[in-house]
N, C-alpha and C positions, 0 to 999 in steps of 0.2 A: 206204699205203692207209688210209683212213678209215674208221671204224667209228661208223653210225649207233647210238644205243642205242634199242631197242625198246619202253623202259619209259617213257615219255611219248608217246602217239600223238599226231600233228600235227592238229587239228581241220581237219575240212572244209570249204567251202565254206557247206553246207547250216549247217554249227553255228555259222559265223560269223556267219552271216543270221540265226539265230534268238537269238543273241545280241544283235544289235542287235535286233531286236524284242523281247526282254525288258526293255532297258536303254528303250526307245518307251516301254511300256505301263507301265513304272515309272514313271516320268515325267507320262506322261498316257493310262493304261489303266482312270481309276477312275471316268469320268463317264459317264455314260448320254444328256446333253441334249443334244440334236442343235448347238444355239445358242453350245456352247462351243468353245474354240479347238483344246482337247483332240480331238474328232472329226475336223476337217480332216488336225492333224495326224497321227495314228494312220493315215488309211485313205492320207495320203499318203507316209508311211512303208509302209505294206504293199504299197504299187503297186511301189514302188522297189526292194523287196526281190523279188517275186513276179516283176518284169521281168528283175533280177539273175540269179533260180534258173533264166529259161528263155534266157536271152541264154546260159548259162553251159552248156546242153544235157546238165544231169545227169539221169540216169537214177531216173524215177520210179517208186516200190513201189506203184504206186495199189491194184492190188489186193487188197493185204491192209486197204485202208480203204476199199471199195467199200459198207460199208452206211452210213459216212457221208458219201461224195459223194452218197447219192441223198438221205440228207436233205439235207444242205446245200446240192444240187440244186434238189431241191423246195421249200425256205422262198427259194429265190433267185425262182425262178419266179413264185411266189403274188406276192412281193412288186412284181415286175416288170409282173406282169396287172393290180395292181391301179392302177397308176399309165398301164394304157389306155384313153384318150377311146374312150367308148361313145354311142351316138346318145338321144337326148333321149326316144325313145321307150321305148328299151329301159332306159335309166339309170332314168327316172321310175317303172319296175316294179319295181326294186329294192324292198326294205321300207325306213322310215326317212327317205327322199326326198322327201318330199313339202311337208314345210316349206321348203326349197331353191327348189322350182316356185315356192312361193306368192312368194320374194320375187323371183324373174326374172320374174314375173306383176306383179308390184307396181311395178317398176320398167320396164314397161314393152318389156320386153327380149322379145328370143325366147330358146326354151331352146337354152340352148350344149348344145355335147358336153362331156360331163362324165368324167373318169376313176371305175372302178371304187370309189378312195379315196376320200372328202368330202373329206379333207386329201389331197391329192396328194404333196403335199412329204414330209408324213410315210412316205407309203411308199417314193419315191427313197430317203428316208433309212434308211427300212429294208434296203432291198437294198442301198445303200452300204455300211453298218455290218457284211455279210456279207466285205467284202474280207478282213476281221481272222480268223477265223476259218477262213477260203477257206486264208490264207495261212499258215497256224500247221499246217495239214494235209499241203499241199504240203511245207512244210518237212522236217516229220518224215518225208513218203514219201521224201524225197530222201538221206537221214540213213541210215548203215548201221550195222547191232547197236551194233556197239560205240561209235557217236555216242549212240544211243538211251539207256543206259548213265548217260548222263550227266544224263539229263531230271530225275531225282529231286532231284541236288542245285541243280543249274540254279533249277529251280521251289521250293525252299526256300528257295536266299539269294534270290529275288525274294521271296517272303513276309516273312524276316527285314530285308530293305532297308524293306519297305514299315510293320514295326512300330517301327523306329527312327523312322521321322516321328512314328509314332503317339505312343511314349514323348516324342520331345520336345515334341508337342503338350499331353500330359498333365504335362510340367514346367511350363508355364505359357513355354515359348518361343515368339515370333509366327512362324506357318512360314504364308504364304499361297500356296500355287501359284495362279500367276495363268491355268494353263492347264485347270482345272477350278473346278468351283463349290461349291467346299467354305465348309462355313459356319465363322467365326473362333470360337474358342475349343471346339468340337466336336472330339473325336479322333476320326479317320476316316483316318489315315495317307493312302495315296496315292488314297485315294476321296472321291466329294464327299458318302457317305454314309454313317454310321457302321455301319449295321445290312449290308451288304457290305464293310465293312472285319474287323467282327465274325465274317463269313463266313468272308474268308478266315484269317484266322488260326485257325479251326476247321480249316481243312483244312492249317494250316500243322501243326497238332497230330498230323492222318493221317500228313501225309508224313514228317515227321522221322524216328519212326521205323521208320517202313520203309524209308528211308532210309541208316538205320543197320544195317540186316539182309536190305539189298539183296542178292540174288544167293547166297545161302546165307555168306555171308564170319563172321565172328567179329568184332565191335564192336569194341572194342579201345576205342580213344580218340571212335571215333563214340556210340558208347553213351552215358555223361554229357553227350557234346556234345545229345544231341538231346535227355534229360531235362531240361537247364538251358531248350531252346530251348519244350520243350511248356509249361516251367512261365510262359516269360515271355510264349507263346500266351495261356493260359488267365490270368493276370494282365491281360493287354493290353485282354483281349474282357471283363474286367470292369471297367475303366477307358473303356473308348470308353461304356458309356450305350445296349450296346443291351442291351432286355428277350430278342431274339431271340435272339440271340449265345448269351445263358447255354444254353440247350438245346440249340442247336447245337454248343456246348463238349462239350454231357457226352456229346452224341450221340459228337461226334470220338471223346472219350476212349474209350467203351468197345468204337468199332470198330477204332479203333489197338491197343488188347488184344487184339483176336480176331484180325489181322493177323498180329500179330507174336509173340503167345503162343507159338506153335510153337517160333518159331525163336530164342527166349529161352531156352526149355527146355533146346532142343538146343545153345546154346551152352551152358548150366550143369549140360549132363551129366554132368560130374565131380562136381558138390559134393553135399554130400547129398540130401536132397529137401524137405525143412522152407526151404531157402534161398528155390524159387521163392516157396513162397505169404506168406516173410516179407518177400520184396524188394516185391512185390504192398503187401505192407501198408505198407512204407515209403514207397513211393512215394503211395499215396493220402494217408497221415497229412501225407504233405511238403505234398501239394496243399492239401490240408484247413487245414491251418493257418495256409498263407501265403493262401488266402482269409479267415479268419477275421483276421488282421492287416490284409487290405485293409479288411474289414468295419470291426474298430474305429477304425483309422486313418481314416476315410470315405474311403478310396480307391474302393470300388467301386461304381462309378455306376450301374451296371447293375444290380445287384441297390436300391439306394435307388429307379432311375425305376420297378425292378415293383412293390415294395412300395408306391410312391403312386401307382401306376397307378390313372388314373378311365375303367373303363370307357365311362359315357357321354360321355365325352368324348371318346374314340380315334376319328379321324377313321373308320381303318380301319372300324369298326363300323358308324358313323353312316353313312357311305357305302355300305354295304355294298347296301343297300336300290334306291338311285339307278343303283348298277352293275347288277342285275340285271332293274330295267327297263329300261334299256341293252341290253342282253342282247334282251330278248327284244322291242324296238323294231328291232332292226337283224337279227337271225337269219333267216333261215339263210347271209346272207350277207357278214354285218359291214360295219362302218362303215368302213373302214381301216386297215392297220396306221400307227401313231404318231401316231393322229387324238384322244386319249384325250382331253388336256387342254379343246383348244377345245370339243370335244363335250360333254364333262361338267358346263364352263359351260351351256353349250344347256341341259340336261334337271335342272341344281342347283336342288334348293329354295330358297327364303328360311331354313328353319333351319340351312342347312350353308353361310352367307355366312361369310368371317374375313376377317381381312386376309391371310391366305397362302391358294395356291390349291392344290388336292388334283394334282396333278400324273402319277401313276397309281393305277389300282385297290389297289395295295396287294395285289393276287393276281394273279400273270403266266397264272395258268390261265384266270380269266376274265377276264383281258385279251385275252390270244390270241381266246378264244371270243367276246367282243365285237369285234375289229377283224378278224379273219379269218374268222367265221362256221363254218360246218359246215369250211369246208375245213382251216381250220387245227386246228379240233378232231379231224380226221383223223388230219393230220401232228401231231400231239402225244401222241395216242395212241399212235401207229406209233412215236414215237421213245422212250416209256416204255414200248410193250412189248416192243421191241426191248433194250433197259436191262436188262429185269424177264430176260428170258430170257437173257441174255448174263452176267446176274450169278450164277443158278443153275447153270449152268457153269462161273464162274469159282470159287463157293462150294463147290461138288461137287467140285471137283477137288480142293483141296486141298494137301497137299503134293507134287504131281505137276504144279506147276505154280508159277511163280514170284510171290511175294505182289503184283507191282505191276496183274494183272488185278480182284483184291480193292480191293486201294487205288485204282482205276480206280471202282469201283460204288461204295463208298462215297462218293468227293467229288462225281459225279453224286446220287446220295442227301442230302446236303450241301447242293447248289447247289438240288433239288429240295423241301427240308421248308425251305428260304429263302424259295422262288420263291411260296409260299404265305402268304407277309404280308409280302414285297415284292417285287423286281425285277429281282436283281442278275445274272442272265443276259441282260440288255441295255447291260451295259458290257464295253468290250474287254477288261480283265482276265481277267473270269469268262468270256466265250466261248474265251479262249484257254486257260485253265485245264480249259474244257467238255473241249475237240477233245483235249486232252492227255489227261486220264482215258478218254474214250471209243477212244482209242488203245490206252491198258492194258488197257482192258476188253476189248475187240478180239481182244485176242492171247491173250486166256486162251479166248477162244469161236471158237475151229476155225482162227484163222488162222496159218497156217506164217511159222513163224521170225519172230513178234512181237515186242513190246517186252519183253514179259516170259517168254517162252518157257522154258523149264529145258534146262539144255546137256547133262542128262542123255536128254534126249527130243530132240535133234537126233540125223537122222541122219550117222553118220560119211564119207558120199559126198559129193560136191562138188555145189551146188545146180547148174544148166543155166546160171545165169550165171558162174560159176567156172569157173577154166582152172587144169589141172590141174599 
């Protein structure tokens, strides 16, 4: 008779799927432009996996992620309505409209039916680009505790995968993926944009360690492992060149301390007490210094492009003026979602002509609020204050509660003080990295037997789906 051993679990189905979609969106999860090759293939990689998990009749946990099916419901919808032919009468009442009339009047034409978008295509796109997302949710409902378990280090070596490009980009190696649009000689690792490559490795900074003090366990050989990995984060995010990145660093850093402070402690309960606040200062002097060697070395790009940072001359800024009568040209109903570009030709001054074209607002809030109008200012609302309140729970609890609901609110925190001078939650990376956090966060705010739940607060009865 054969003896299986029990100390290697056999991965699931669910975990194999979501593996191949980590290894997709490595690949090509870092572009946001609808025009590149990366998009097709993402959203046809998520069909094939999403058709896989329901041919395969596994049993889905939706309800403990039922506050984000109704958004991810909802932003499916909007984006759906706005790609419906509306009658010429009722289109032309829209705000905004009315230069469109003039030239099917110019030309002679009669007025078509117009979809709710100006750009149509851009909205398809919108609601297409939900598959990714859609699919990273289903996954994880499909996934039990013990697959869940695994998500921390999972979403780490994809981060560490994606700063190894970054590092050889910044050797001066030619790495071009031809299935996004990354610009040559820019460090943006698997993104085509350095200022979301910067992001994530910020949040590569959150998960390590917590990572390493997942589950209440004792570090052991994870501990240095994830010190080496935050230092070569916060190295990486000063070599890519973004001004952004550097704040978003220090943000990571000092909520990865409040994360994992606890559980530092309590593993260094034996030693004296003078150890935690000298390992404290080791640890920053290590930072501290190996920044200041990038500094004289000119390695750190990021800190030279804010130091000659020209105000008047950040598009961001200059533009900022053009977006907000935008805003209030197209309100209460918006222009479109993904209609940004062509529009913003329409309404650009002659002082903001270049040879490169402003591509989005540079602020996803009032982007949202320009192409989806009141309604999306709605759903945005709803989905930060659902955040704001789900993180007070998560922060309240405490040690009564397993860190990865915390490390959940912070990387949504992260992707949100990004979202505000650029974009990066409109590439499949970051939406799938979204739905992940908002999972953790999830399960620290009332939901049974979560991602992160403490095995101490499970009851010892068998749930209704267990046989006894």
């Amino acid at each position: 008779m054969s003896v299986r051993s029990p100390s290697v679990p056999r991965p699931g189905l669910a975990v194999v799927l979501f593996a191949i979609l980590a290894a997709g969106l490595w690949l090509a999860g870092g572009a946001s432009r609808p025009d590149v090759l990366a998009q097709p293939l993402m959203q046809g990689i998520c069909w094939l996996l999403l058709i896989t998990l329901i041919l395969a009749g596994r049993p889905l946990r939706l309800g403990e992620a039922r506050p984000l099916l109704y958004l991810l419901g909802a932003m499916l919808v909007l984006a759906l309505l706005q790609a419906v032919p509306l009658p010429p009468s009722l289109w032309l009442a829209l705000p905004g409209r009315a230069l469109f009339a003039e030239a099917a009047a110019a030309s002679g034409q009669a007025q078509p039916w117009r979809p709710w978008a100006i750009v149509p295509s851009g909205a398809i796109n919108a609601a297409l680009s939900l598959i990714v997302p859609i699919t990273v949710l289903l996954l994880l409902a499909a996934m039990k505790d013990a697959e869940r378990r695994w998500l921390p280090a999972t979403l780490l070596a994809l981060i560490t995968a994606s700063m190894l490009i970054g590092l050889l980009q910044f050797s001066g190696a030619s790495f071009n993926n031809p299935l996004v649009n990354d610009t040559p000689g820019q460090v943006s690792g698997s993104f085509a944009n350095r200022n979301h490559f910067a992001l994530f490795m910020a949040i590569g900074c959150l998960v390590a360690p917590a990572w390493a003090y997942a589950g209440g366990r004792r570090p052991e050989w994870r501990g240095p492992t994830a010190l080496g990995l935050v230092l070569l984060f916060a190295l990486t995010i000063l070599a890519s060149g973004s001004r952004a990145g550097i704040l978003l660093g220090i943000l990571a850093l000092g909520f990865a301390a409040l994360i994992t402070g606890r559980s530092i402690r309590r593993s260094m309960s034996h030693a004296p007490r003078w150890v935690f606040p000298a390992l404290i200062v080791a640890i920053v002097t290590v930072l501290a210094l190996f920044v200041v060697l990038s500094i004289s070395a000119d390695r750190a790009v990021s800190i030279n492009r804010a130091l000659t940072m020209d105000a008047a001359q950040d598009m961001r800024r200059r533009g900022l003026p053009t977006v907000l009568s935008m805003i209030r040209t197209y309100f209460p109903i918006g222009s479109g979602l993904g209609g940004f570009d062509p529009l913003f030709r329409i309404h650009e001054p002659f002082a903001l002509l270049k040879p490169t074209y402003f591509n989005h607002a540079h602020n996803d809030f009032l982007e949202i609020v320009l192409e989806a109008g009141l309604p999306g200012a709605l759903l945005l609302l709803a989905a930060i204050g659902w955040w704001a309140w789900a993180s007070v729970n998560a922060w309240r609890a405490g040690s009564r509660t397993d860190m990865l609901p915390r490390l959940g609110s912070a990387i949504i925190l992260l992707v949100l003080a990004a979202s505000a001078v650029d974009y990066p939650a409109r590439t499949p990376m970051i939406m799938a990295v979204l739905v992940i956090a908002a999972t953790w966060l999830h399960s620290g705010a009332g939901a049974d037997a979560g991602v992160g739940e403490s095995r101490s607060l499970r009851s010892a009865l068998p749930r209704k789906s267990q046989h006894l």
